[in-house]
DRENDRENBA-315580 format. One record per atom (N, C-alpha, C): x, y, z; residue in one letter. Coordinates in steps of 0.1 Angstrom, whole numbers, plus 5000, padded with zeros to 4 digits. Layout:
# residues N
XYZA/...
//
This chain:
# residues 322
500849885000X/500050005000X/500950135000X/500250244995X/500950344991X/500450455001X/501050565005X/500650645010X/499850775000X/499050855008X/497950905001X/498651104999X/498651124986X/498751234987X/497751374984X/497151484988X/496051524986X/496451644983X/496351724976X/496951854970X/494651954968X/495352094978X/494152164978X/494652284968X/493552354963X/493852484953X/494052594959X/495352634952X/496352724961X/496352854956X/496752984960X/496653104952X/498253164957X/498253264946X/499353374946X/498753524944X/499853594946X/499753734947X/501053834933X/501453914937X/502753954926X/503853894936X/504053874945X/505353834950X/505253714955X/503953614962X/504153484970X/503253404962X/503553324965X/502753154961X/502253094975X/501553024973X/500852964990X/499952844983X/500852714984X/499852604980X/499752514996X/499152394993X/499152345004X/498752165002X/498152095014X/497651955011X/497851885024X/497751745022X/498051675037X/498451475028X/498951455039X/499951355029X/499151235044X/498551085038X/497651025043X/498550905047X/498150835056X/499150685061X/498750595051X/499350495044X/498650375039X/497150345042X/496550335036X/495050195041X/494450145032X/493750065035X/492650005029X/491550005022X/491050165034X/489850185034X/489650295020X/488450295016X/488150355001X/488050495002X/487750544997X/488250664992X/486750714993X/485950824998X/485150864993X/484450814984X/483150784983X/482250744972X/480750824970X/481150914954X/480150954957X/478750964953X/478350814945X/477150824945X/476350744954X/477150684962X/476650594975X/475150644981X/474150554983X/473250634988X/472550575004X/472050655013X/471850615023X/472850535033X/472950465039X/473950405048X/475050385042X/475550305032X/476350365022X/477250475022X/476050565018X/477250675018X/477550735037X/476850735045X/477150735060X/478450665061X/478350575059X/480150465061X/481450565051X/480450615044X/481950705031X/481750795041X/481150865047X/481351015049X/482250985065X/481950875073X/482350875085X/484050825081X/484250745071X/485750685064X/486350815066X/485650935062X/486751035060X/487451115073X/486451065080X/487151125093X/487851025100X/487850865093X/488750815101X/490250775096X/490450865085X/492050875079X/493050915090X/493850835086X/495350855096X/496550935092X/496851065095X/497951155090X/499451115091X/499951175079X/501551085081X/501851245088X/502651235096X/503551315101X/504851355093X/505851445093X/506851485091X/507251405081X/506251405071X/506651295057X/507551395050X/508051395037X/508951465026X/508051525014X/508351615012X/506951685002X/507751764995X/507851734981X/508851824970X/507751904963X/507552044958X/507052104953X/508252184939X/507752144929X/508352184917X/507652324913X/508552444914X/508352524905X/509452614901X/509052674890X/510352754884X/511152714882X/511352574878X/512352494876X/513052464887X/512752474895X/513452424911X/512452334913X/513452234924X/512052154934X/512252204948X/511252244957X/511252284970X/511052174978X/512152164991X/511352054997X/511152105014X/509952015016X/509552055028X/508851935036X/508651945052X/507651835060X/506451865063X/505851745068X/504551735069X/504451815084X/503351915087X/503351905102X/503251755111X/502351755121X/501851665130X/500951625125X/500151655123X/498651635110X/498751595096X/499751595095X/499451535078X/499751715069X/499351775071X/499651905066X/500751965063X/500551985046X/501852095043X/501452215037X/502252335038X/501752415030X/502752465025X/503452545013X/504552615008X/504252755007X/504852835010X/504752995010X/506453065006X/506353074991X/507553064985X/507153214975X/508553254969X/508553374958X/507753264951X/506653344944X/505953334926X/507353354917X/506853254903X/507953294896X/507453394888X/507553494884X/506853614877X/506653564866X/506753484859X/506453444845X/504953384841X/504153314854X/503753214852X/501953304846X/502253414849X/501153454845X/499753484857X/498153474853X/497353544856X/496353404855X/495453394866X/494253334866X/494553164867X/493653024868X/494052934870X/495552874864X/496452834876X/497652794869X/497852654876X/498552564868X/498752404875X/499752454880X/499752364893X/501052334903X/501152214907X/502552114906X/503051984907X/503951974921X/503051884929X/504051824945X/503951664945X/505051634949X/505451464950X/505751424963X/505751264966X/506651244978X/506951124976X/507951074983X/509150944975X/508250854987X/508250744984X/507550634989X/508150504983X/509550424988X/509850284989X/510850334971X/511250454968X/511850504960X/510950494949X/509950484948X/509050534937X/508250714939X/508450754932X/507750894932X/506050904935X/505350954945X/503750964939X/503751104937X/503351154922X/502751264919X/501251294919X/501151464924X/499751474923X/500151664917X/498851694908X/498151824901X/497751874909X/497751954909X/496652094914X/496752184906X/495552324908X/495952414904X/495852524914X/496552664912X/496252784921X/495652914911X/495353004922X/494653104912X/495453264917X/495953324905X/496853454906X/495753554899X/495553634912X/494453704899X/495153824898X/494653954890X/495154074883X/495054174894X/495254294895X/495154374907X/494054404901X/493354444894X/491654514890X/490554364897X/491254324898X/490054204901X/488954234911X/487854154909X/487154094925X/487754024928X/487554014946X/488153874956X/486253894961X/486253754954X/484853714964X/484853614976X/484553624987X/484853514998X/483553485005X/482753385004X/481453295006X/481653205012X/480853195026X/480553105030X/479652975024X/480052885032X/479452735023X/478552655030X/477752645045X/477152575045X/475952665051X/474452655044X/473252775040X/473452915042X/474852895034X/475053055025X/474552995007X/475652865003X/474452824990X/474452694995X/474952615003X/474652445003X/473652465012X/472252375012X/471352365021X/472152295034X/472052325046X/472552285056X/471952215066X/471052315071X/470052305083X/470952285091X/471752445095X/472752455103X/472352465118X/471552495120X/470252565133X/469952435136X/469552325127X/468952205134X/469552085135X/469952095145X/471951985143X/471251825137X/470451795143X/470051625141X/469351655127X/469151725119X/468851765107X/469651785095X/470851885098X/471651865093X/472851755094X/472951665106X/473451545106X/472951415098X/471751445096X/471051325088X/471451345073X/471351515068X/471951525051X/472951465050X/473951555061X/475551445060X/475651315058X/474551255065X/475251135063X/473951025053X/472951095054X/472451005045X/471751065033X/472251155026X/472251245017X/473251255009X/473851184997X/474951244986X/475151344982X/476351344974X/476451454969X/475951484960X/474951394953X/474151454941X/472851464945X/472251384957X/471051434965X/471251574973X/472051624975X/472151784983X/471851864975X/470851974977X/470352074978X/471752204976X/471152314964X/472052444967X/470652504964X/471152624972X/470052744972X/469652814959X/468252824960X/467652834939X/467952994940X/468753024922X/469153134918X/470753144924X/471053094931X/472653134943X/473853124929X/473152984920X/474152974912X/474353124900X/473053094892X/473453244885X/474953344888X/474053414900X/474053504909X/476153514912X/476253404919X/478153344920X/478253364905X/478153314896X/478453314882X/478553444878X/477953514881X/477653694874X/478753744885X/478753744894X/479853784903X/481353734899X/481753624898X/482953564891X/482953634876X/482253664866X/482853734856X/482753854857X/482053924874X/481654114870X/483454174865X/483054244857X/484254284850X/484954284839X/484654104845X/486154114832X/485354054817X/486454114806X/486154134797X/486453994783X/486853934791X/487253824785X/486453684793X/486253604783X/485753514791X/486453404797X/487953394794X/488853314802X/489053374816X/488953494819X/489453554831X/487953564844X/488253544851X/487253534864X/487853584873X/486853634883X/487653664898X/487653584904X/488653634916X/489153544929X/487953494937X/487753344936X/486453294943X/487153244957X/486953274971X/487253184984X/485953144987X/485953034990X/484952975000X/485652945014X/485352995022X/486053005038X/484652925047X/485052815052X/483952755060X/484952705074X/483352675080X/484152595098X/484252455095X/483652415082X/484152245075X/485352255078X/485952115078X/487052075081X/487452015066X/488952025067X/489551955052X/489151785046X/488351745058X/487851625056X/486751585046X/486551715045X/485451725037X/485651785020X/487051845022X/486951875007X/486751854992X/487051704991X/486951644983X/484751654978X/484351684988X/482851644990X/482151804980X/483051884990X/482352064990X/483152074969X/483752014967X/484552034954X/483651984942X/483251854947X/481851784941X/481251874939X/480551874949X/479151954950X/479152104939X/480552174941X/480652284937X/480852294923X/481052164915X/481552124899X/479652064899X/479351984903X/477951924900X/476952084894X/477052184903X/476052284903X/476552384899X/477952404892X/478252484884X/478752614888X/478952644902X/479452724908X/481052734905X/481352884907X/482852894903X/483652824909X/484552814904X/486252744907X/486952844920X/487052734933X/487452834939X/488452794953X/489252854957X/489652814967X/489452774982X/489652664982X/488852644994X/489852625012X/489152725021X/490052775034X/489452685042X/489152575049X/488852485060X/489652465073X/488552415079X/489352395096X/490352275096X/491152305107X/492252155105X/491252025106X/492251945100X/491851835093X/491351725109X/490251615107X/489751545118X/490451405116X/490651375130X/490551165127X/490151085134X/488951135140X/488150995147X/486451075151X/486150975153X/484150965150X/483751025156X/484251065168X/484151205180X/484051345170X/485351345164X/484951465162X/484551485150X/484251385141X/482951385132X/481451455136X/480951405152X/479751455157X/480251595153X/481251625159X/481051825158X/481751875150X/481751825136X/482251895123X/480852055123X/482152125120X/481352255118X/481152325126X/481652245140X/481252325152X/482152415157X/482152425171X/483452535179X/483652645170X/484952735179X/485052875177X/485252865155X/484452975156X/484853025143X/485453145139X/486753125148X/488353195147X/488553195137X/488653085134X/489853055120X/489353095109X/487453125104X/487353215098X/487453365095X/487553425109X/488053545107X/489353585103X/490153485109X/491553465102X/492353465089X/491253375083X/491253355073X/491053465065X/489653525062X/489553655058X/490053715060X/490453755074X/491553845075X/493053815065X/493653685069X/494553695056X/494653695041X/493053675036X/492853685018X/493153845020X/492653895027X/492054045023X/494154145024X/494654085038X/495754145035X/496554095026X/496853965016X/497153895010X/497253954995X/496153994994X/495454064980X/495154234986X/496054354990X/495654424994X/494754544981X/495154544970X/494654574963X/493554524951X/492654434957X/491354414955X/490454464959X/489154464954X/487954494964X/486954394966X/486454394974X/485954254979X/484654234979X/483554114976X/482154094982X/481853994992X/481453995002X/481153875012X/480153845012X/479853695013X/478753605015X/478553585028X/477753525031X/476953435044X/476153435046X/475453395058X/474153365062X/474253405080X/472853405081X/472253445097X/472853325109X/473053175100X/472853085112X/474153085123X/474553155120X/475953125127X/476553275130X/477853275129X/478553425132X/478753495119X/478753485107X/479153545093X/478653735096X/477653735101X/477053855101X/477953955113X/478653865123X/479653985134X/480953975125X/481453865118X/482753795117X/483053935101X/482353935093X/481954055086X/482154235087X/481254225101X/481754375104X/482554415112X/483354265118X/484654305120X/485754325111X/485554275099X/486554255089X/486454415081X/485254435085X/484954575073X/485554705085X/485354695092X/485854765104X/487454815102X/487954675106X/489154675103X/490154685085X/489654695081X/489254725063X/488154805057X/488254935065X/487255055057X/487255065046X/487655045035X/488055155017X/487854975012X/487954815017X/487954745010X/486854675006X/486154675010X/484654575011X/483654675003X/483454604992X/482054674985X/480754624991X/480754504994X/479454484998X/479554375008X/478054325014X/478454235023X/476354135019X/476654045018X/475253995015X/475053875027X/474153865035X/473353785042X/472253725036X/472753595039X/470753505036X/470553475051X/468853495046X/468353445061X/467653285062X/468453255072X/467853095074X/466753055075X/465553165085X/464453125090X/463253235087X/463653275075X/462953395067X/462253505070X/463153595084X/462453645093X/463953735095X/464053895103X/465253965103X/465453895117X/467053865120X/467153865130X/467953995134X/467154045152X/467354175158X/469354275150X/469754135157X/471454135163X/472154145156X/471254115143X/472454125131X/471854225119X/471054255118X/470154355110X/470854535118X/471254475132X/472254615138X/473354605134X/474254485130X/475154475128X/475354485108X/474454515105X/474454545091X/474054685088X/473554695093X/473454905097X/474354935097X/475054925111X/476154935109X/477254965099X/477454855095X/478154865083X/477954945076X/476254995071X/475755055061X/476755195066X/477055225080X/477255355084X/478455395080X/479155245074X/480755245072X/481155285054X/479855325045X/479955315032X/479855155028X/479755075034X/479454935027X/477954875024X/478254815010X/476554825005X/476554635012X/474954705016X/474654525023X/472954485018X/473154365018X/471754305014X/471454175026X/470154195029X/469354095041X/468754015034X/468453905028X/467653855020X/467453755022X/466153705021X/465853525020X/465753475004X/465553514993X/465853504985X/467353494973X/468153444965X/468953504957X/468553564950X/467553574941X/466953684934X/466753824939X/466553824951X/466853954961X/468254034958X/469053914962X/470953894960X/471053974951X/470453934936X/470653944924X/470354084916X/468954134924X/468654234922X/469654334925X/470054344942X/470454404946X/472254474939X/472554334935X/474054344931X/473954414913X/472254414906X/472354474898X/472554654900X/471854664914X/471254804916X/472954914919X/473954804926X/474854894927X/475754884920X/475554794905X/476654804894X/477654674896X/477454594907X/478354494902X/478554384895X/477154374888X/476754284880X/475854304873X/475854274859X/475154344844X/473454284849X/
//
């Protein structure tokens, strides 16, 4: 048996590169399956949280004609944060990482995304911002998980358009898109899943920022749960990352997206054009309808909506989308 290598979609800026992945122990067990249905797919979805991480494995990353080498953390996790080679250009680009296993090479593809300084950076949340979740009703949303595929889940009607017209506002070519993040409290165990889903329904190509990665059934129950630090973090690093972008945020009511937001615009006055909320339970909630005023007070355009067509309207009204 071979060890497992997993390569996630990585981005650059004019000076850095930042790819990443997590390198898996040998096993047995199968890979994700995804048209499994009902119990089935429960045994695939719970498999994934029970992968075993290599530690301080060897991870060569080829670029610019150099190979870079580097270790695994404690987790299975690598990431490289290296000079871009200025040549490589603008918009989806492949990137090649290996690791030697019994003196045979395993290679794995990816790609990353270098966008142009005129760009959008869009960063959207992922679960009932467009994946139906039923984040509010845990034994509800534990049942999609696990006995719901990925071609039986639900995305929110019109969300797709809507990301689509946002990924091309601008640009003039139709090879060129903007910077799509999806930033969630999912954990990397799941990426393979959220990637599906997001190629099935046609949503843009995009990079995806997750919680450290899980390995046992415990903490399967609480995927998605605990602090959601690491999303603010996260945004916080696209936004200084890419300081000359301007930005739209996604999310929803169920959770913190709506404080995690006007902290970010807070601390980033002149960058955030807009900020869009869906509501879960089709009704304003008090705490955050203040916390979007707010914003409004900051020059940032916001929309409350239970609808995408609301979304859609809205993003016509202030020119970001034809």
């Amino acid at each position: 048996m071979k060890p497992i290598l997993k390569l996630y979609r990585g981005y650059a800026n004019d000076e850095e590169l930042i790819v990443m992945g997590h390198v898996f122990k040998p096993t047995k067990t199968k890979d994700y399956a995804f048209e499994k249905k009902t119990f089935k797919n429960a045994t695939s979805i719970i498999r994934l949280f029970r992968l075993k991480t290599q530690a301080n494995a060897d991870v060569y990353l080829k670029h610019n004609n150099i190979t870079i080498h580097t270790k695994t953390l404690i987790d299975g996790y690598f990431k490289f944060c290296i000079p871009v080679d200025q040549n490589v250009g603008y918009g989806w680009i492949e990137y090649e990482v290996s690791i030697i296993h019994e003196d045979k090479k395993i290679v794995a593809k990816e790609s990353f995304i270098r966008p142009k300084r005129e760009n959008l950076g869009i960063i959207s949340d992922i679960d009932d911002t467009f994946l139906v979740s039923y984040t509010e009703n845990p034994l509800k949303k534990l049942y999609h998980i696990l006995f719901r595929n990925v071609n039986t889940r639900k995305v929110f009607e019109e969300v797709v358009p809507h990301y689509q017209a946002l990924s091309s506002s601008g640009r003039n070519n139709e090879d060129e898109v903007n910077a799509f993040f999806y930033v969630s409290s999912s954990e990397w165990n799941l990426y393979r899943f959220i990637i599906k889903f997001t190629e099935i329904h046609k949503l843009p190509k995009a990079v995806l920022l997750l919680k450290d990665i899980k390995s046992s059934l415990t903490d399967f129950l609480w995927t998605g749960k605990g602090s959601h630090n690491h999303k603010f973090e996260k945004i916080k690093h696209i936004l200084e990352f890419y300081p000359n972008l301007k930005y739209v945020l996604l999310g929803d009511d169920s959770q913190n997206d709506p404080f995690l937001y006007e902290a970010i615009c807070k601390i980033f006055p002149v960058t955030v054009k807009a900020v869009y909320i869906r509501k879960t339970d089709n009704q304003d909630k008090e705490k955050v309808s203040i916390a979007l005023k707010n914003l409004e007070s900051l020059g940032v355009s916001v929309c409350y909506f239970t609808h995408s067509s609301e979304a859609i309207l809205h993003s016509k009204k202030i020119g970001l989308i034809l």
